[in-house]
N, C-alpha and C positions, 0 to 999 in steps of 0.2 A: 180849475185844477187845484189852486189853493184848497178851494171848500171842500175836496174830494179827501186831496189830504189831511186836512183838520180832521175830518170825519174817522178815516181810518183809523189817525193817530188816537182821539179819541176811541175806539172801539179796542185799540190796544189797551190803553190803558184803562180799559174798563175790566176787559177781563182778567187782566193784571189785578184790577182792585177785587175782583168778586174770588180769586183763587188765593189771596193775601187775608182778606176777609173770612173766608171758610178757615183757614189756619187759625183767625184769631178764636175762631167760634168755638172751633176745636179744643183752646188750651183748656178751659175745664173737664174735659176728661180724665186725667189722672184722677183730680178729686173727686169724681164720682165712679172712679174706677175703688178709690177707697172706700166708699162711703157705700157702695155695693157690698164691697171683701169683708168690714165690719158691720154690715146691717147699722147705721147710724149716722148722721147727721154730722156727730163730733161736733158741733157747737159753731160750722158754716153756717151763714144766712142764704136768705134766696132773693134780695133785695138786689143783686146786681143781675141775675137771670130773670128777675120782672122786669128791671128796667131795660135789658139787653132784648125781651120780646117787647115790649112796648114802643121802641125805639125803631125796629125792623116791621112793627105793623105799621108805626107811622108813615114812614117809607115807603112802603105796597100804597098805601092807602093816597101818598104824593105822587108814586108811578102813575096807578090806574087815573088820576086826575088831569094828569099834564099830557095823557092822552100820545106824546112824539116824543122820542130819546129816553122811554122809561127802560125799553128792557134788561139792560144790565143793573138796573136798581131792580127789577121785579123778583129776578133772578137769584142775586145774592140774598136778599129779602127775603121771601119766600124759603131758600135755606136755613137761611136764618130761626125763622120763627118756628122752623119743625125741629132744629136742633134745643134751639131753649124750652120749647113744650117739653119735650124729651127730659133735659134737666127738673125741670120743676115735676114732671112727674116722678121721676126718679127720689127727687128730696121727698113728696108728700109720702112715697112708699115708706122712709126709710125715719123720716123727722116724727120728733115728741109729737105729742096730742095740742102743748102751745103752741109751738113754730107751726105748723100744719093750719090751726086758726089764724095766725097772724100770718101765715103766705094765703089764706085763704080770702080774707081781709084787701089784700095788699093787690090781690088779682082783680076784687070785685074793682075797688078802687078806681084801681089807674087802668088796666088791662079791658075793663066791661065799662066801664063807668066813664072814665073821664075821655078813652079813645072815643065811646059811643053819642056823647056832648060834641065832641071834634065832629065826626061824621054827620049828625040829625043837623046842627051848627050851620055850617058850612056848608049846605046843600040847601037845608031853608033860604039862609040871609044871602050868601051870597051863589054868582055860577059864573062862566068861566075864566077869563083873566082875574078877574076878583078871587074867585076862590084858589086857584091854582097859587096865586102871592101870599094869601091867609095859612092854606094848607104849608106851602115853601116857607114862609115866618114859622109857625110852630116848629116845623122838620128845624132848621137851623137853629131857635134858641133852645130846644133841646139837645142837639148836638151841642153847642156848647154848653149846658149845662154836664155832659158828660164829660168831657173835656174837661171841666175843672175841676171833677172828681176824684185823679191822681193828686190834685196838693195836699191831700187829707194824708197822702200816702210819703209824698214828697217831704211835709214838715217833720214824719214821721222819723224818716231817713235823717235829715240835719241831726233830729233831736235827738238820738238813739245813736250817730254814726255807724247803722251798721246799713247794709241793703240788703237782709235777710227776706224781708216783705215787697222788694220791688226786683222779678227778675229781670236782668236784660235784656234777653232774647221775648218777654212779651213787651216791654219798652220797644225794643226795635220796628218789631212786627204791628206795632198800631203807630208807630212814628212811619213806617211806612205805607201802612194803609193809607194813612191822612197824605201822605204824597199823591198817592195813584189815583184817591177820590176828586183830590184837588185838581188835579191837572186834566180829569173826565169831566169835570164839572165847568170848568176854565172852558174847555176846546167845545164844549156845546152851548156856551153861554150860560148855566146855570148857575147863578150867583149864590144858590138857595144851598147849594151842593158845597160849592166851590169855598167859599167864605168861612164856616165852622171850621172848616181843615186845615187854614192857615196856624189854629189857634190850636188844633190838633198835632198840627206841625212843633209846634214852637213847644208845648209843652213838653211830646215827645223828647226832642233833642236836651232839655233842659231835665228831663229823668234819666237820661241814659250818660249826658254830664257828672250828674252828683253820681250813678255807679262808679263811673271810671274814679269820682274822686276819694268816694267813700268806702271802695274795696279794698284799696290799695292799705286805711287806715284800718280796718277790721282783722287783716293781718295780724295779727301780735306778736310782735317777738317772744320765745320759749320764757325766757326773764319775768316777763310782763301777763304772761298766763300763768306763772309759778304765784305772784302775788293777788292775783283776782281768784285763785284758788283757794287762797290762803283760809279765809274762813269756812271753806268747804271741808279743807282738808281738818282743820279744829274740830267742825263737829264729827267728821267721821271718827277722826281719834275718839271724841268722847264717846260718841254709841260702840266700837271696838271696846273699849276697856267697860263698861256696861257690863257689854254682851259676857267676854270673857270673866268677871267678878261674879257673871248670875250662873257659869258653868264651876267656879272654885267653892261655888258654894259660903263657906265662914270661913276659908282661910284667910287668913290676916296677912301673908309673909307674902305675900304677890309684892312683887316691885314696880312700882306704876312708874316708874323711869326708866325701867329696860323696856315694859310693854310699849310705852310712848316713842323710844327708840327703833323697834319691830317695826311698827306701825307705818313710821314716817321713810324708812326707809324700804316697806314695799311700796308705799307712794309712790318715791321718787324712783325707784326703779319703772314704776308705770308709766309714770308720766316723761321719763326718756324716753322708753321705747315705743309711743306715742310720737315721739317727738321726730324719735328715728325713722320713724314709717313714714313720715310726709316729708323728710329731705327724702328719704330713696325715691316714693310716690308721691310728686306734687299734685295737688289736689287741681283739677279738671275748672272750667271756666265755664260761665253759666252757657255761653255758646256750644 
């Protein structure tokens, strides 16, 4: 009875992981929903959608190996890799004539090249408990190498204080993924599975940590964006009075202290009523 319900519980949390999983898959849509509207690339890379198919072929290619308990990996996998094809097709339409060589490069690489080494590898030297632990080794030090692809993101945040570049809501959603995979992987015995996610875990919760810490500080009080303005506002003054001296033509009798006056004080009219619209309308939370 025990085993019955491990199993179950396990099959829960599998499809749990494959429907949390399709969400993550999903988050780059917007961006290619822009990158369609503008015809362009806008200066994305395609380095995490090679490694995001490379990652999910590995996967298929650990399922079909281990032969018992692959099919909620085949599953979400297999989604997987028609979603990111998709992506990198989308970029080749839409990227320069370089990024197009350099994703072109980047597929042979790791996508034909280094998956195709795994597979010829791994079928020669070894077959089946053997290979099934060689193929689960690679699955897992890749998974963590993904995994610790967020601190690039994370030191970013400290050094910046701001969390413009790390949203919550995808922190949450791959801090949860790493739950639901850990806990399938846990309840069938796959260590191979199980183990990367701890680490998935941990980083997760420790991203969505420094949001809570680092939103609260991006705030600025009205004060404190009047003086990070300040040199903004300087050079606009200067191009205004420009502009205005190149419309008077030679006259000389302009007063550059009343214009500088004018000036400053549609500023400051702007930047209250600015100010005014997000007390009435506080601005929305990344959730």
């Amino acid at each position: 009875m025990a085993l019955l319900t491990a199993f179950h519980m396990a099959s829960v949390f599998g499809i749990l992981g494959n429907i949390v999983s399709f969400m993550v898959f999903l988050a780059p849509v917007p961006t290619f929903h822009k990158i369609c509207k503008k015809k362009s690339t806008q200066g994305f890379q395609s380095i995490p959608y090679s490694v995001a198919l490379f990652s999910a072929m590995l996967y298929l290619y650990y399922a079909f190996v281990k032969t018992n308990n692959g099919l909620m990996i085949i599953t979400i996998n297999s989604v997987g890799c028609a979603i990111e094809a998709t992506y990198l097709t989308l970029f080749m339409i839409y990227a320069t004539k370089e990024s197009k060589i350099y994703t072109t490069k980047l597929l042979l690489l790791f996508n034909v090249g280094a998956y195709g080494l795994i597979i010829i590898g791994t079928f020669l030297f070894s077959k089946g408990p053997l290979r099934i632990s060689i193929v689960g080794w690679i699955c897992a030090v890749f998974s963590v190498c993904t995994f610790i692809a967020p601190l690039s993101v994370m030191r970013l945040v400290i050094k910046t204080k701001s969390v413009e570049y790390m949203p919550f809501a995808l922190s949450f959603f791959l801090t949860l993924c790493a739950v639901m995979w850990f806990f399938y992987g846990f309840l069938i015995n796959d260590f191979y599975i199980a183990t990367p996610n701890i680490l998935g875990f941990i980083f997760g919760v420790a991203q969505m940590v420094l949001y809570l810490i680092y939103n609260k500080k991006t705030q600025a009080s009205p004060e404190t964006k009047a003086q990070d303005l300040a040199p903004v506002l300087d050079i606009t003054i200067e191009m205004e009075i420009k502009e205005r001296d190149k419309q008077n033509g030679e006259d000389k009798a302009i007063d550059l202290s009343v214009i500088i006056l004018e000036i400053q004080e549609e500023l400051k009219e702007k930047l209250n009523g600015e100010d005014e619209k997000k007390l009435i309308k506080p601005s929305e939370s990344s959730m």
